[in-house]
DOSEDREN-173258 format. One line per 2 residues: for each residue x, y, z of C-alpha. Coordinates in Angstrom, 2 decimals. Layout:
<rs>
X:Y:Z  ...
</rs>
This chain:
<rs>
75.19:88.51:151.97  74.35:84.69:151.39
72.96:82.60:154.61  72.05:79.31:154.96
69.29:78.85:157.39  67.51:75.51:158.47
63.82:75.31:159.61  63.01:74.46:163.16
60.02:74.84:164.90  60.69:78.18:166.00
61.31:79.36:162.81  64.32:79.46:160.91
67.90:79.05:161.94  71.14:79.90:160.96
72.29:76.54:159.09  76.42:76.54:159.97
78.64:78.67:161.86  79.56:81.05:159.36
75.92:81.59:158.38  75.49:82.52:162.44
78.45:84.92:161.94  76.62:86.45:159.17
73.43:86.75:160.62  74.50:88.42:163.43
75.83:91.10:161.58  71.92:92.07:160.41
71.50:94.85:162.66  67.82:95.04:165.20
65.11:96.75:163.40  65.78:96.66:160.19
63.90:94.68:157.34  65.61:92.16:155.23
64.73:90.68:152.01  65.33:87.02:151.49
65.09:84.74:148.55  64.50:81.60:149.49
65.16:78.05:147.45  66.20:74.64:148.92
69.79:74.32:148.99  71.82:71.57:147.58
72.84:68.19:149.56  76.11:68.93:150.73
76.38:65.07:151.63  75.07:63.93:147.79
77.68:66.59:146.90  80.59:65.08:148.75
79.56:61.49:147.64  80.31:62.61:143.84
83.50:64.21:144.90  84.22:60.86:146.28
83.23:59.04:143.16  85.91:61.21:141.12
88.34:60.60:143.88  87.98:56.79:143.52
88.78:56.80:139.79  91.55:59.52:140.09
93.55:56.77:143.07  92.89:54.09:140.55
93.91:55.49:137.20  96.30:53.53:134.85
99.76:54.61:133.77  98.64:56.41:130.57
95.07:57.80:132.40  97.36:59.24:134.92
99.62:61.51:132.16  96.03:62.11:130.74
94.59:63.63:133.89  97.70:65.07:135.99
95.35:66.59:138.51  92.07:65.51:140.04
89.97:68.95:138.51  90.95:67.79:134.69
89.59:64.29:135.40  86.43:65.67:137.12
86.16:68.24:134.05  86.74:65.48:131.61
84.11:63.01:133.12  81.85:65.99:133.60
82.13:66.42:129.85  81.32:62.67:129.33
78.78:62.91:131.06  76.80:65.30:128.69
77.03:68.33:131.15  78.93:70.99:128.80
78.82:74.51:127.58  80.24:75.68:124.00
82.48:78.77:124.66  83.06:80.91:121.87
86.86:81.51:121.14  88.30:84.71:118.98
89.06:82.32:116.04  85.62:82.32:116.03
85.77:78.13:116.90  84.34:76.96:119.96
85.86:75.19:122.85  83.50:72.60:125.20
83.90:73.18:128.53  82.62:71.21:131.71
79.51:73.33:133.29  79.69:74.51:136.63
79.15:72.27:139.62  78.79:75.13:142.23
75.65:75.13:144.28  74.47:78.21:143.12
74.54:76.68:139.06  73.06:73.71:139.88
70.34:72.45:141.53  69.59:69.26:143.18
67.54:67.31:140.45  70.37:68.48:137.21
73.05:67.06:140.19  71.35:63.77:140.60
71.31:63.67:136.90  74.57:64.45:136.42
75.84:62.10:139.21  73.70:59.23:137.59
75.52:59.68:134.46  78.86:60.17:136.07
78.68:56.58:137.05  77.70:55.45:133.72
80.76:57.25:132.06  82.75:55.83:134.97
81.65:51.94:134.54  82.03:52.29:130.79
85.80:54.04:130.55  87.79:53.54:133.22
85.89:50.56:135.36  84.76:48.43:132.71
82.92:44.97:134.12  82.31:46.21:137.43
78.79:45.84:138.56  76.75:49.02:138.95
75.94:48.18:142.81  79.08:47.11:143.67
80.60:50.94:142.94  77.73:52.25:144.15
78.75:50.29:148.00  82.83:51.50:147.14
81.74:54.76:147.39  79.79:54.99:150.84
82.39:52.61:151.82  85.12:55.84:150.27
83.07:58.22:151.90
</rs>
């Protein structure tokens, strides 16, 4: 069982609902073992979701028969980006695939990294001479 908890100064607390649901199934008494590591931003999280969402509502005709669904426009950009694994196919080739953005494959400093050079792929191919700021203020303003 996975909880989130947040720090108080009480001690810790159950971060969300669900984490409360699960928490309260720990019955009295008994000893737990926890691994503890800081979880990612959900908000810096939603922000790149955001970012991929503004470029997939603005695509061109020929982008949008590229990328017929937001996930293989977030894969592709991932890709761009430089965040990629080399899967092994039974041809004995190799395929590149877009690494994982789930919490629990990557932390907080490879997603800043990653987000960072999200926007650079993003300015470069699809928003070409638009200022780095000014996407940067379309996205909170997305958000």
């Amino acid at each position: 069982m996975k909880i989130c908890f947040k720090p108080t100064q009480l001690g810790l607390i159950p971060a969300f609902e669900q984490d409360y649901e699960s928490y309260k199934k720990i019955k009295n008494k008994e000893f737990v073992e926890a691994d503890f590591k800081e979880a990612r931003n959900i908000m810096f999280h939603r922000k790149f979701m955001a970012l991929i969402k503004l470029v997939y509502e603005n695509l061109n005709e020929q982008d949008i028969k590229k990328y017929s669904d937001f996930n293989k426009l977030r894969k592709a950009i991932t890709i761009a980006a430089g965040y990629f694994e080399l899967q092994p196919l039974i041809d004995g080739t190799e395929q590149i695939v877009a690494k994982s953005i789930a919490f629990e494959k990557m932390d907080n400093f490879e997603f800043e990294k990653l987000y960072n050079s999200t926007i650079d792929v993003i300015l470069k191919e699809f928003f070409a001479g638009v200022d780095k700021q000014n996407l940067v203020d379309e996205i909170i303003n997305f958000l």
